[in-house]
C-alpha positions in Angstrom: -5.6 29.2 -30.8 -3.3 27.4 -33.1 -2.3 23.6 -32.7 1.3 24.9 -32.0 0.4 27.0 -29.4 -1.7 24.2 -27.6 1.2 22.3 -27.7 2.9 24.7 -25.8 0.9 25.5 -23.4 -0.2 21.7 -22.4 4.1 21.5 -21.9 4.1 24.7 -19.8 1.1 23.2 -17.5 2.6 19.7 -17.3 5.5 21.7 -15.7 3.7 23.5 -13.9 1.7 20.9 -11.9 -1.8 21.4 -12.6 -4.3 18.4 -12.7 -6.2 20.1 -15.2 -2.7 19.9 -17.5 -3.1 15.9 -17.9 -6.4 16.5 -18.9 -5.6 19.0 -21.2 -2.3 16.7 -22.6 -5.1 14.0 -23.2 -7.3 16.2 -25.0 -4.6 17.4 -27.1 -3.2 14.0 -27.9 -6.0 13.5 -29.1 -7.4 16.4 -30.8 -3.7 15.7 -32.6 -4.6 12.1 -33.2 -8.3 13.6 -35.0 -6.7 15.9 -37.0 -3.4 13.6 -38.7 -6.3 11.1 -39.9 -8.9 14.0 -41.2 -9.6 14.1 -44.6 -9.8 17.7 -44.4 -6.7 19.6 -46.2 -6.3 22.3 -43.6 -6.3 19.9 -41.2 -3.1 18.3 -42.7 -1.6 21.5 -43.6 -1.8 22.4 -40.2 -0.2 18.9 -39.1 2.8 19.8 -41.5 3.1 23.0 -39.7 3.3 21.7 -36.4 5.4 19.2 -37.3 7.6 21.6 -39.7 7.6 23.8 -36.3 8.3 21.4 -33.6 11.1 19.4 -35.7 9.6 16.2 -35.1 6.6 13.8 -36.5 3.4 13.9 -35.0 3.9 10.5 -33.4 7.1 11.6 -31.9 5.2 14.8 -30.2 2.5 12.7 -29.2 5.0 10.2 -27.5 6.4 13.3 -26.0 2.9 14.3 -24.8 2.5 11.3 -23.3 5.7 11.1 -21.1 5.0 14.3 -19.9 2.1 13.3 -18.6 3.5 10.1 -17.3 6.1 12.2 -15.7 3.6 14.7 -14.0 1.6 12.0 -12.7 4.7 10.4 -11.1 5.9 13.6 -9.1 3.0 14.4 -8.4 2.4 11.1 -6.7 5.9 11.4 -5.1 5.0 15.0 -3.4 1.4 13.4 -1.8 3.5 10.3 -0.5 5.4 11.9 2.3 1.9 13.8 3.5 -0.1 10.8 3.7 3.1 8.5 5.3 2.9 11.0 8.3 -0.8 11.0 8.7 -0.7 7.1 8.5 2.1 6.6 10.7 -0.2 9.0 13.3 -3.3 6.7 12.6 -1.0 3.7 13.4 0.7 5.4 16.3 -2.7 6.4 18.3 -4.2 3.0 17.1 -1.8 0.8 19.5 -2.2 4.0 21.7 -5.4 3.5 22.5 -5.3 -0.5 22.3 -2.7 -0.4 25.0 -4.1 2.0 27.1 -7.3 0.5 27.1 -5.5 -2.9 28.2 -4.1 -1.3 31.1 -6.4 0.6 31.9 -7.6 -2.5 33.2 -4.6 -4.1 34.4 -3.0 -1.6 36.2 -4.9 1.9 35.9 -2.2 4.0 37.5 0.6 3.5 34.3 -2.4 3.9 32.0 -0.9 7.5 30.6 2.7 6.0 30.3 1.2 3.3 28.5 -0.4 5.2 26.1 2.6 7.3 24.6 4.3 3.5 24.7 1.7 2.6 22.6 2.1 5.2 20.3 5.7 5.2 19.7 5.3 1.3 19.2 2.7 1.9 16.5 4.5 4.5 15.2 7.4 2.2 15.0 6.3 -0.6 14.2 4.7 0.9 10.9 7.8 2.4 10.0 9.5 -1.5 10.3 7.2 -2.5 8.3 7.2 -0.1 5.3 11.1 -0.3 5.7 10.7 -4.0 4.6 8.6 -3.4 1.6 
């Protein structure tokens, strides 16, 4: 497989949203890196074609490289944050649940249910205050 065509394929998986793709945009950076400082001429004649192909330096598409990867890694970050906010704001929620039930379970054992799905809304709450600050 050409150099060219690794470069396009590492863009097409960056887009897509594979882990494996910022692995693969690592290797190639530097497999790209390797090759520009290689003594060997068909490894610079093949630099000069990617770089006559692409329009651009090889730093330039390695830059490029680079903020795609950067990019990935941030959306992909973004798409796990709203997952993982519900199933902390449940953790939170059956927390004080339980911490309040508990307590009035020995205070006053007949609201004990009520006081549970109090204490649940008030973790759940209160969590959500609390990131609303940050």
């Amino acid at each position: 497989m050409s150099l060219q065509q690794d470069l396009i394929f590492s863009k097409y998986f960056l887009e897509c949203g594979s882990m494996e793709s910022l692995k693969m945009s690592d290797k190639l950076t530097t497999a790209l890196q390797k090759l520009a400082i290689s003594p060997v001429k068909a490894d610079r004649l093949a630099i000069c074609r990617l770089e006559k192909e692409y329009g651009a330096s090889l730093s330039k598409i390695v830059s490029e490289l680079e903020d795609y990867a950067i990019v990935h890694q941030s959306i992909s970050d973004e798409r796990a944050k709203p997952k993982n906010q519900l199933i902390i704001l449940c953790c939170y929620g059956c927390l004080w649940g339980a911490v309040i039930g508990i307590a009035t379970l020995f205070i006053r054992p007949s609201v004990t249910v009520a006081a549970i799905g109090l204490g649940f809304t008030a973790g759940v709450s209160g969590k959500l205050l609390v990131q609303k600050g940050e």
